[in-house]
Each structure stands twice: as structure tokens, then as C-alpha cells.
C-alpha positions in Angstrom: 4.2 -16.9 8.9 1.6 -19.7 9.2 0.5 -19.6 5.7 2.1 -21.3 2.5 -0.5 -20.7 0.2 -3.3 -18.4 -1.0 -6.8 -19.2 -2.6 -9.6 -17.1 -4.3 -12.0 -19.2 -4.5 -15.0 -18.0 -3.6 -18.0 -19.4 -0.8 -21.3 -19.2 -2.1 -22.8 -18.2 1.2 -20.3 -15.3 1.6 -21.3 -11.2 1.7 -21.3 -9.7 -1.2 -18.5 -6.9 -1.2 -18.7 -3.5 -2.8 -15.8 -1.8 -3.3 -15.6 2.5 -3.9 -12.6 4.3 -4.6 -11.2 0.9 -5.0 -8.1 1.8 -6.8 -6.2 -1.4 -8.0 -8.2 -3.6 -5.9 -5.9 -4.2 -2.9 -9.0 -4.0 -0.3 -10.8 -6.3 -2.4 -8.4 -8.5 -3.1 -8.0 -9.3 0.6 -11.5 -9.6 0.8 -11.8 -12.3 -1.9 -8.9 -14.0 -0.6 -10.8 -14.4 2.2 -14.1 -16.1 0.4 -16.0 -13.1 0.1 -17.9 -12.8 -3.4 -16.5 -9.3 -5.1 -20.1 -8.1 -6.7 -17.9 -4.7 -8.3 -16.3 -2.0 -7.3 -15.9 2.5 -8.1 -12.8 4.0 -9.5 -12.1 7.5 -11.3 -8.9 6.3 -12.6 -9.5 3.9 -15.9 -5.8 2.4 -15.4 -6.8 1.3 -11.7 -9.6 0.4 -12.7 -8.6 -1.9 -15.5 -6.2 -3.9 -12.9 -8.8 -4.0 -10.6 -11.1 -6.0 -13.1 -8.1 -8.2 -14.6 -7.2 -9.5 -10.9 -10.7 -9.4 -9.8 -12.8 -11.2 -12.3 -11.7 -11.2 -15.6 -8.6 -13.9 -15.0 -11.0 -15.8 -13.4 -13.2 -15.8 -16.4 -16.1 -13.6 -15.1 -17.3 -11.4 -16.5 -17.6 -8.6 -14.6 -15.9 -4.5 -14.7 -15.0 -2.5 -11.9 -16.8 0.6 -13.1 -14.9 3.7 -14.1 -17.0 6.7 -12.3 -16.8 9.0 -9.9 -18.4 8.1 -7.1 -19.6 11.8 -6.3 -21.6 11.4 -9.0 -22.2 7.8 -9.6 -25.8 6.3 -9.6 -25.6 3.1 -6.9 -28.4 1.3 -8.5 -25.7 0.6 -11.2 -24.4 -1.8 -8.8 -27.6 -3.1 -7.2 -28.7 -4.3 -9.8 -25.7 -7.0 -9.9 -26.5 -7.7 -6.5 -28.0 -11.0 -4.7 -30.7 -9.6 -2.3 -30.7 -12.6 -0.3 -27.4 -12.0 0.2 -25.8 -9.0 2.8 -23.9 -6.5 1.3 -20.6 -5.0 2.9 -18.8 -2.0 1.6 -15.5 -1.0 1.5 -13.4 1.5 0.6 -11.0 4.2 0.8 -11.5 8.1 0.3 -8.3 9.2 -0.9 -5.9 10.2 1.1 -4.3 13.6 -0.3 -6.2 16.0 1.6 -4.9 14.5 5.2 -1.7 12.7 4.2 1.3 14.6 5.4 2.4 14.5 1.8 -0.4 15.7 0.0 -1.0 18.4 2.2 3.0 19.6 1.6 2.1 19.5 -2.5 -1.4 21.5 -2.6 0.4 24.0 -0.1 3.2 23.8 -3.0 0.3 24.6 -5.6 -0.8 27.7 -3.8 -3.2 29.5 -1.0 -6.5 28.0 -2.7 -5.1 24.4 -2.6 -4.5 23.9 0.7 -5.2 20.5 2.2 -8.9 21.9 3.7 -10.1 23.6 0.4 -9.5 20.3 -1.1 -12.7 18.4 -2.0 -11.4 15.3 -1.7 -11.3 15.6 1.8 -15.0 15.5 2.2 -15.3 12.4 0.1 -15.7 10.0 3.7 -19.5 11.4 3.1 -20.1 10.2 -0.4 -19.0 6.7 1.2 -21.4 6.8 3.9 -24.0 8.2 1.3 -23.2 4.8 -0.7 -23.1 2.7 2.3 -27.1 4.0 3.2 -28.2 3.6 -0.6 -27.0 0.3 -1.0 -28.5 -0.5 2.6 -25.5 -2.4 3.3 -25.2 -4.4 6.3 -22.2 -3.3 6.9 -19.1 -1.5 5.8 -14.9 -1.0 6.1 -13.5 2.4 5.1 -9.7 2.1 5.2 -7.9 5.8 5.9 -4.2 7.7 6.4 -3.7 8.4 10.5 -3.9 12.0 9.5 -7.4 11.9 9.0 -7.4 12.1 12.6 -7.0 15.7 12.1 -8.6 16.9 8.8 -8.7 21.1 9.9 -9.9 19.9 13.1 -12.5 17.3 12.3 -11.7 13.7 13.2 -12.8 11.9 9.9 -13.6 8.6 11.5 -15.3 10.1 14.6 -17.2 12.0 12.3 -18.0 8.5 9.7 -18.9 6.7 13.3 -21.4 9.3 13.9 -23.1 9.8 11.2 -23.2 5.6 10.8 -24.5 5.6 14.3 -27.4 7.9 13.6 -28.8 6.5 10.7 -29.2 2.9 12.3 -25.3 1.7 12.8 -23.2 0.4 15.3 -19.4 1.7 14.2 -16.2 1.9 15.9 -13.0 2.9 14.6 -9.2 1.8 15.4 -5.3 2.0 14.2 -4.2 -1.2 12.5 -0.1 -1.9 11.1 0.1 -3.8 8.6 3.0 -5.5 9.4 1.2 -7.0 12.4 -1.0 -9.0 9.5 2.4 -10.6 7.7 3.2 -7.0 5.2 6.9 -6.6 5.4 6.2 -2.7 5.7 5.3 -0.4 8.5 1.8 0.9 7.4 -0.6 1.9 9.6 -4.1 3.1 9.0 -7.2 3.8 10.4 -10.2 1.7 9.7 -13.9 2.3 10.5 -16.0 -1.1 11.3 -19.9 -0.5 10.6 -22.7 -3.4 11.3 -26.5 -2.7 11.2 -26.9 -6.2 13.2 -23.6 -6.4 15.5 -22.3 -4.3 17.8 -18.8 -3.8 17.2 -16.5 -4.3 19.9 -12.5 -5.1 19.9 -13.4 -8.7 19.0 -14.3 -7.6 15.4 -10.7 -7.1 15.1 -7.9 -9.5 13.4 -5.2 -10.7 16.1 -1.7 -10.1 15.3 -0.1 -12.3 13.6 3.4 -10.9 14.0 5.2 -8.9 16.3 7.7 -6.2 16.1 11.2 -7.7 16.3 13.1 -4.5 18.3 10.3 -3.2 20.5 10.1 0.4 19.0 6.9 2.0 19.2 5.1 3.1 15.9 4.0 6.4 15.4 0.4 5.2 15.7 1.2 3.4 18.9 2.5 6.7 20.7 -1.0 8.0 19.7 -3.1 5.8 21.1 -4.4 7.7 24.4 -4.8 10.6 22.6 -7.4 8.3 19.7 -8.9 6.9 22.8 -10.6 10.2 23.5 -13.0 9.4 20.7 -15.8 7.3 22.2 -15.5 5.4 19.3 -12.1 4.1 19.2 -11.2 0.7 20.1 -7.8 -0.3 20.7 -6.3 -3.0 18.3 -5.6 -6.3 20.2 -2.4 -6.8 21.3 0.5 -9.7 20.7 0.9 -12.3 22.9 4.8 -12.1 22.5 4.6 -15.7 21.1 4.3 -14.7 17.6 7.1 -14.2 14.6 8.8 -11.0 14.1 7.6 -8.8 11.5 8.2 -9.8 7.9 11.6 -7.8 6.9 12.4 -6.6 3.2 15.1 -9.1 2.9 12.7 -11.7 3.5 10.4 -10.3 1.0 12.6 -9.6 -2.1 16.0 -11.8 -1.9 13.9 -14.6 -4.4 13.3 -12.1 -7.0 15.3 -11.7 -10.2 18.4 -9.5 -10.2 18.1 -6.6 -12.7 21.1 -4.2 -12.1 24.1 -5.8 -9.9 26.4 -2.9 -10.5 26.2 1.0 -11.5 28.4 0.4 -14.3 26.2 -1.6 -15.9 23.6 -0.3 -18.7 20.4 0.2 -17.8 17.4 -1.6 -19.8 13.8 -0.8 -19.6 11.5 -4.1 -19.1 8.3 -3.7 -20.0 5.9 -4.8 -17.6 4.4 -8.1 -19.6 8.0 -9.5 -19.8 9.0 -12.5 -17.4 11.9 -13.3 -15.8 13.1 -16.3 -13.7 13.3 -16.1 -9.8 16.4 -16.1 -8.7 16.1 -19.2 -6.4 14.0 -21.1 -4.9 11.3 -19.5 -2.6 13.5 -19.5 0.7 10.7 -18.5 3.3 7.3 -19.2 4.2 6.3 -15.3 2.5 8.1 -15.9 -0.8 6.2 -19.3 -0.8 2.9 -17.3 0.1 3.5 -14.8 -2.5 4.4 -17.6 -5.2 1.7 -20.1 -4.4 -0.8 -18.9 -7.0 1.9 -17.9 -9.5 2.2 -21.4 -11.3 5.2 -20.6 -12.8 9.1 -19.8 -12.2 8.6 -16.5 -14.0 7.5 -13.2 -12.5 6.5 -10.3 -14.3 6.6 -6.2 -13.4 10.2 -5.9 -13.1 10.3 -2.5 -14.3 12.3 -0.1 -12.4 13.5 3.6 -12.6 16.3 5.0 -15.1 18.1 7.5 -12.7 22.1 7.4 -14.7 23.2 10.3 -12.2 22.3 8.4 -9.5 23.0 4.8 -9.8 27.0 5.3 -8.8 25.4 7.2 -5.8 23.1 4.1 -4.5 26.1 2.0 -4.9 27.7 3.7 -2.6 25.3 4.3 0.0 25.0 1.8 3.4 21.1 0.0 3.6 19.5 2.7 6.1 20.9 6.1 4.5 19.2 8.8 3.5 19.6 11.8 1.2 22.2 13.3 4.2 24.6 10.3 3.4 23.8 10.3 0.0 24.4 13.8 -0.9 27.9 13.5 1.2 28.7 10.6 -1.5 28.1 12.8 -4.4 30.2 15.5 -3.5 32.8 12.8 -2.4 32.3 11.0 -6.5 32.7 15.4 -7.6 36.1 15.5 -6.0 37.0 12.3 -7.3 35.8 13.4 -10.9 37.8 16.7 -11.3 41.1 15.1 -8.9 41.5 12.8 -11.9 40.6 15.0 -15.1 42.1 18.0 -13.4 39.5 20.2 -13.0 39.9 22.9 -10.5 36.6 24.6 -9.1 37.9 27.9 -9.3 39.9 28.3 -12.4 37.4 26.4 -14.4 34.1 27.2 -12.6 32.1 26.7 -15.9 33.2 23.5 -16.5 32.8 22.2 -12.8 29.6 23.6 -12.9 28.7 21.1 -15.5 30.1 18.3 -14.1 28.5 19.1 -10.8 24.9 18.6 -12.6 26.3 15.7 -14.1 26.8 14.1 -11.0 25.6 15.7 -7.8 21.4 15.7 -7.1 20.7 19.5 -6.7 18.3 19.4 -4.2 18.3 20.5 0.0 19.5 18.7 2.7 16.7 20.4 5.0 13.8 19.5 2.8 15.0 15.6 1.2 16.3 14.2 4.3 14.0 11.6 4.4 13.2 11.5 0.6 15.8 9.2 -0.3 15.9 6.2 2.1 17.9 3.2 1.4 16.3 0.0 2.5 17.1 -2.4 5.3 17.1 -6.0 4.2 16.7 -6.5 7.9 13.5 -5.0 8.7 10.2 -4.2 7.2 10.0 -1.5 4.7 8.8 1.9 5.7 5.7 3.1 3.8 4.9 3.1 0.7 3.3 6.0 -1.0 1.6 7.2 -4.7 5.1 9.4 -5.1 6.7 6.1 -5.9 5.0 7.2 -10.1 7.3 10.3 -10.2 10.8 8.7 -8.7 11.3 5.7 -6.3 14.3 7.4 -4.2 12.1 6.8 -1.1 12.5 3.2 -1.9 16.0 2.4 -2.8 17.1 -1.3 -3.2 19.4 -2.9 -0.8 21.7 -4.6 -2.3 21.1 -3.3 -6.0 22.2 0.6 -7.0 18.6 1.5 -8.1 15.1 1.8 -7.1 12.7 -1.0 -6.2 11.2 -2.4 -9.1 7.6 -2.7 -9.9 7.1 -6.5 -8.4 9.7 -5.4 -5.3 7.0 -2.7 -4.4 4.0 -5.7 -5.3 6.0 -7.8 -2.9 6.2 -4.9 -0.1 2.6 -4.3 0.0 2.1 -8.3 -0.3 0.2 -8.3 -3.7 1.0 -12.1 -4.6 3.0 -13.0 -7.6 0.1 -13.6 -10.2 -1.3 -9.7 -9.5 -0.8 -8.5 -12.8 -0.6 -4.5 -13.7 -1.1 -4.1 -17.4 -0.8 -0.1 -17.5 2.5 2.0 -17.8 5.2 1.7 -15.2 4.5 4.9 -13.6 0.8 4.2 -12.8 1.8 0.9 -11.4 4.3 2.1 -9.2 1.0 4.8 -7.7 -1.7 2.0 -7.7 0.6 0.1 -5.6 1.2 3.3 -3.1 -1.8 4.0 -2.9 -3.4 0.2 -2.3 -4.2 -1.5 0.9 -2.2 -4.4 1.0 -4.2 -7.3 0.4 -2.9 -9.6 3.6 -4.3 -7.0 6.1 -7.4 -6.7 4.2 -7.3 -10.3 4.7 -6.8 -10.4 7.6 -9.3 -8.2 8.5 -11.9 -9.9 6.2 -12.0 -13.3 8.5 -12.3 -11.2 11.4 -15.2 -9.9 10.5 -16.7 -13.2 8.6 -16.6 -14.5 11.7 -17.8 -11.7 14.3 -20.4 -10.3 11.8 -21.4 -13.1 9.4 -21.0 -16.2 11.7 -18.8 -17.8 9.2 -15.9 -19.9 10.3 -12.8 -18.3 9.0 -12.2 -19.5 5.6 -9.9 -21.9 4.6 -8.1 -20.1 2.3 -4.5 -21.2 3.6 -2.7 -24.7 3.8 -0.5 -25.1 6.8 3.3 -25.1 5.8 5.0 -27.9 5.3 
């Protein structure tokens, strides 16, 4: 990476960003990394919320909320009134996701005929975003999506946002970005719309890669690509040179952060999320730098991570890269072990193997959790994070530590800096950070458009590395 260090301080002369369905504040944290003025943001969820206004303003000592509301229902003039009219005003946001996400659509089909994925409001709430984008008469706006929205029962969400933009006075243009192209050490890719009442977007409104993928593979998004271009409004995201770094990997990320569970044999301890621990070493890349450059201290907080007893000894076992296949092999493999040396013979003593079978082996299908447990690579970026991480984090297992990421280690994967503090339980946490944009491709994509749409030189919000 070419960065060492992060700022947030603000330029005066900067648009004025309102955020809606802001979540923790992972768009808008990107954005004010960048120099842009937050003016105050929309979220439904009062924990979310809450982080949102801690890392936004209040540690800052402003004295500002994001506002808990639902933005269905919400009156925008609550928010005009805080704003500067000599100022442009660019929206952001992102409509959740459940209704298109592969995911989301497999648990309302789990919750029965009338919940499936296109009975779901929330797929419709990309209009109450463009509703908010005309009342506010912004100049411009960023809504941040899942790739399935390509597909929503047919409709393609951000050809239908460009559209509807395009009538009512806009130019727009929508395309595919990874965030692991902007310095995330995780494969995420997402579609964002790019609105301008002034500009008309082209592919130079778009961030240039900062970082290449190391083995050549093509994303799922990448395969995809002809298929988006059928939309008049897609652009294609600009391409590496071939000159740049490889992508971030999750080694790289997490190898500075404090050890919390060396061994399965070990007891577990619940941290709360206020209590600090030392790094383990001294920042050993230019990301750990990056990520510890506003922390101030050699503490970090949020190392919470998941009590799972059964499956600790399992995780152990398992190589980085397996999945719930291997995993489940292991099991059965620590079962044999178990009853060979306390003598218990599946047959004659069926009851009691049965117990010790729950006691030991994860119950669920091969078929259907193939991919649900995933041990993580220290030499590559992560795979996606998701909201599931607040019921288990089996998706995310550590690699080199028998348990599930920690808070911080999924913070770190979706490159929310050190000093991002999440005062809430651990469980919502873990979702906020699922469900967030990570702040260095928001970033990334804020001094694009400062520059394309604003005329602002990039800001200097980064120090070159020593």
C-alpha cells in the first residue's frame, strides 16, 4: 500500500454528505476520511446508529446524532435544516441487502411462501433513496448494493435507480467495484450507482486500482461483466496496470493483533468489548501501520470472539482453506478416537455414543454447510464478510488460532481502523461490521469523485510511508 496514515480532518470547502441506511457508518467513514463534512446520516437500528455517531462526531467532540428512523417514513427536512445551502449536498447510502443477497433470499424462503425474497419490502427501499436524493435536491449521490441486485425478480435495481435519476434531471451510471482492488484484504464486490445533476459521469468518476490480484483468478463479478454491460448504464471499472501490489491478504491484516486462544485446550474467556489488550508486535506492514495510525496507543479494543467448546478441538485440527467437508471428516475422526479410548462401542452402547456424538460431532449436512465453515488463508484476502457473522462466525474461522475471528479481526478485514470503536453487544458488532462498506473503498471512491465532480484535488489525507 502507499499509505501509512489516516486523517479525519475535515475541508471546509468540502460536500456535505448525507448518509441513509447508514448502518455503523462504514460509507461515511470513508467519505470523512476523505475530507468530506458528514452533515448526519438514517438508521433503523439504535445500536448502529449509536456507533455511527461515536466514530462520526461525538469522539470528535461534535455534537451531532445519526438519527434513529426509518427512512420510509422519515421527514428529510430533519436533516436540511443542519445543512449549509451554500454548500452541495451528496447522498449516500445502502438499501439493505436481504431481499437480493443470496443469503437472505435462502432465510425468507426458510421463513415460508409469503417471505420470499420479492414479497420482501425491503427490496423496494432503492426508491425511498432516490425519493431522499430529489428532496434533499442533492447534487449528487452514491448508493452502494449486493451484485444480486442485478436481478431483484427480474428488475435490475441499479438500471432501474439510473433511470429514474436520469429522468428527474441526473446524469447516473452504475458499475461493479472489489474491494480489495482499494487496499481491503477481503474479496467484496458491490455495485455502486454514481448520480451528478452537473457532471456527466463517465468511467473517469471512478477510483483506480490500487492493488491487483496476486493469482490471476477472475472474481465472480469479473465473469459478469458483458452480461452488466447490456445495461446502457454500466461502465466498466478501470483496470490495473499490472504495476501495482497484490491484494492485501488476511495474514497481512491480522498477524499484529493480540493472541486470545493459542490452543483448544485452553479455557475460553469472554472479553468485553471496552477491554484493551496489547498488539502482539510491532505493526509489520504498511496496512497494520494504516490501520494503527489513528489508534494512539499499543492497546486495541473488540477482541471478543465466539464460545463454540464442541468445536474448538475441530478448528485445531483443520488446514487454513477447509471447509465444513474437512471439518466434519475431523469430527468423526476425534468420535473414533473418543470411544477407542473409553471403550465405547457404537453398537452395544448406542445410547451412550449417541451422547458423545452430540458432544463432539456438529450435526448439520454436508450438502447444505459446505461452504458455511471456511477456514481462512493467511495467504490471501478474506472472502466476504456477511451480517451472519452475529449468530456464529464459522464462515470466518481463524488461521492459526482454533476459533472464530474476533470482533477487531473482522474491523481489520473490512479495514475499519484501530480507533473504530463499537460500544453495543458482541453479536451486533459482529452484523454492523457484515453488513458495512468498508471504509477504504468508500475512500477511495470519495477522492474520485472530489475530484471528477467537485473539482477538489484529492485530499491529503495520507502521509507517504516511510
Amino acid at each position: 500500500m502507499s499509505e501509512s496514515s489516516l486523517s479525519t480532518s475535515n475541508k471546509n470547502d468540502m460536500p456535505q454528505v448525507v448518509d441513509l441506511f447508514s448502518g455503523c457508518g462504514g460509507f461515511s467513514y470513508g467519505f470523512k476520511l476523505a475530507g468530506y463534512s458528514i452533515a448526519g446520516g438514517v438508521e433503523i437500528d439504535a445500536s448502529a446508529a449509536d456507533t455511527a455517531s461515536y466514530n462520526l462526531h461525538w469522539k470528535d467532540g461534535i455534537d451531532r446524532d445519526h438519527i434513529v428512523d426509518d427512512v420510509r417514513t422519515f421527514e428529510m427536512k430533519k436533516i436540511q435544516q443542519n445543512l449549509n445551502p451554500d454548500e452541495p449536498v451528496i447522498v449516500i447510502g445502502g438499501p439493505p441487502c436481504q431481499a437480493y443477497s443470496q443469503i437472505g433470499r435462502a432465510k425468507l424462503r426458510s421463513l415460508g411462501e409469503d417471505r420470499i425474497h420479492t414479497n420482501d419490502q425491503r427490496g423496494m427501499l432503492f426508491q425511498d433513496f432516490i425519493e431522499a436524493v430529489l428532496e434533499l435536491n442533492a447534487e449528487s449521490a452514491v448508493m452502494e448494493n449486493v451484485l444480486e441486485s442485478v436481478n431483484y425478480g427480474g428488475i435490475n435495481i441499479p438500471h432501474e435507480v439510473c433511470s429514474t435519476l436520469e429522468k428527474n434531471g441526473y446524469s447516473a451510471k452504475w458499475t461493479v467495484l472489489n474491494a480489495a482492488d482499494f487496499g481491503v484484504p477481503q474479496v467484496r464486490e458491490r455495485v455502486i450507482v454514481i448520480a451528478s445533476k452537473s457532471q456527466d459521469i463517465t468511467s473517469e468518476a471512478l477510483p483506480c486500482p490500487a492493488h491487483r490480484a496476486s493469482n490471476g483468478k477472475l472474481t465472480p463479478g469479473k465473469k459478469r461483466m458483458k452480461k452488466f454491460s447490456e445495461s446502457e448504464y454500466f461502465l466498466y471499472p478501470k483496470e490495473t496496470s499490472g504495476e501495482e501490489p497484490g491484494w492485501i491478504t488476511v495474514g497481512e491484516a491480522l498477524s499484529d493483533l493480540p493472541v486470545l486462544f493459542s490452543k483448544a485446550s485452553d479455557s475460553y474467556q469472554y472479553y468485553p468489548l471496552n477491554i484493551s489488550f496489547p498488539y502482539k508486535n510491532e505493526a509489520m506492514n504498511s496496512y497494520q501501520k494504516l490501520m494503527r495510525s489513528m489508534n494512539g496507543s499499543n492497546l486495541v479494543t473488540a477482541n471478543s470472539y465466539r464460545k463454540t467448546v464442541r468445536d474448538f478441538p475441530i478448528f485445531e485440527r483443520m488446514e487454513q482453506g477447509d471447509n465444513y467437508i474437512e471439518a466434519s471428516e475431523i469430527a468423526e475422526d476425534l468420535l473414533s478416537s473418543h470411544c477407542e479410548v473409553y471403550g465405547i462401542d457404537p453398537v452395544k452402547d448406542k445410547n451412550i455414543y449417541d451422547q458423545e456424538r452430540k458432544k463432539i460431532v456438529p450435526p448439520y449436512s454436508k450438502d447444505k454447510f459446505k461452504e458455511k465453515w471456511k477456514k481462512l488463508n493467511e495467504e490471501f484476502p478474506s472472502h466476504t464478510l456477511v451480517a451472519h457473522l452475529s449468530t456464529d462466525t464459522y464462515s470466518h474461522i481463524h488461521p492459526w488460532e482454533p476459533r472464530g475471528i474476533s470482533v477487531r479481526e473482522a474491523a481489520r478485514i473490512q479495514s475499519f481502523p484501530d480507533d473504530f470503536i463499537f460500544q453495543c453487544t458482541m453479536g451486533d458488532a459482529y452484523k454492523q461490521i457484515g453488513n458495512a462498506v468498508p471504509p477504504l473503498l468508500s475512500k477511495a471512491l470519495a477522492e474520485s469523485l472530489s475530484s471528477f465532480l467537485f473539482d477538489k484535488p484529492e485530499p491529503a489525507t495520507t502521509v507517504s510511508e516511510e
